[in-house]
N, C-alpha and C positions, 0 to 999 in steps of 0.2 A: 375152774368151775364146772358140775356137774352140770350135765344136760340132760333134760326130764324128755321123755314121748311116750304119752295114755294111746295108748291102744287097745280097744278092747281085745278079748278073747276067751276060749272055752277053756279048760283042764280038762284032758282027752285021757290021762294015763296019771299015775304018782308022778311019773317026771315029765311028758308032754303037756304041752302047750300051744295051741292053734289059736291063730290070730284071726283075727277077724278081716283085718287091709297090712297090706306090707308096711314096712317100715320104711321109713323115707330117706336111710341112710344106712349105709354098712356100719356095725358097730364089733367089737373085738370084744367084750365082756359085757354081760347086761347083769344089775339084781330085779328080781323079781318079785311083786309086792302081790301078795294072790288077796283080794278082797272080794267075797261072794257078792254077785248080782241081788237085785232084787226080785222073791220072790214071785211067781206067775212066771207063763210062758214065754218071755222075752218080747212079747205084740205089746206095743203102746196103744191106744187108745187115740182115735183121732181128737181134736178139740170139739168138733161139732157132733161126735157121740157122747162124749162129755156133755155138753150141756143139752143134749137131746134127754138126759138122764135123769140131770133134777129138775125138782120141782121150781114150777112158777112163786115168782115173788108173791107177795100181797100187797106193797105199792102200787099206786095208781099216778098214771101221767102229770097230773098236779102237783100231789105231793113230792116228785122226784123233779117236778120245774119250779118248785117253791125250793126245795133247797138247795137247788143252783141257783136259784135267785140270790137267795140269801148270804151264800157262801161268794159269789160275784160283788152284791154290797158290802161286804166287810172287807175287801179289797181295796174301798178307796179309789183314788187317783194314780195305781200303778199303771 
């Protein structure tokens, strides 16, 4: 059975390839599956610029405790 290791890495030349963290094992032939990143500068985006980003709901504290109400009463006796 084949054994699989994602690591990422750049394409440096037609035939180089730089990895990004070593490999966690010596290996004797590797293939190589080249699938481009996703566009943009390689920076993620924290979670809390994320939602510093969008816009406020338009629910109001009642409405959002009524339908936990609600969805808690249709639960029954579990």
């Amino acid at each position: 059975m084949q054994k699989m290791i994602v690591v990422k890495g750049r394409l440096t030349g037609p035939q180089s390839v730089e990895l990004a963290e070593p490999v966690p094992q010596a290996v004797a032939e590797v293939e190589v599956l080249i699938r481009a990143a996703e566009e943009g500068n390689g920076q993620r985006e924290s979670v809390a610029a994320f939602l510093a980003r969008i816009p406020p709901g338009t629910r109001n504290k009642e409405d959002i405790d009524r339908q936990i109400r609600e969805e808690r009463d249709s639960w029954g006796d579990r």
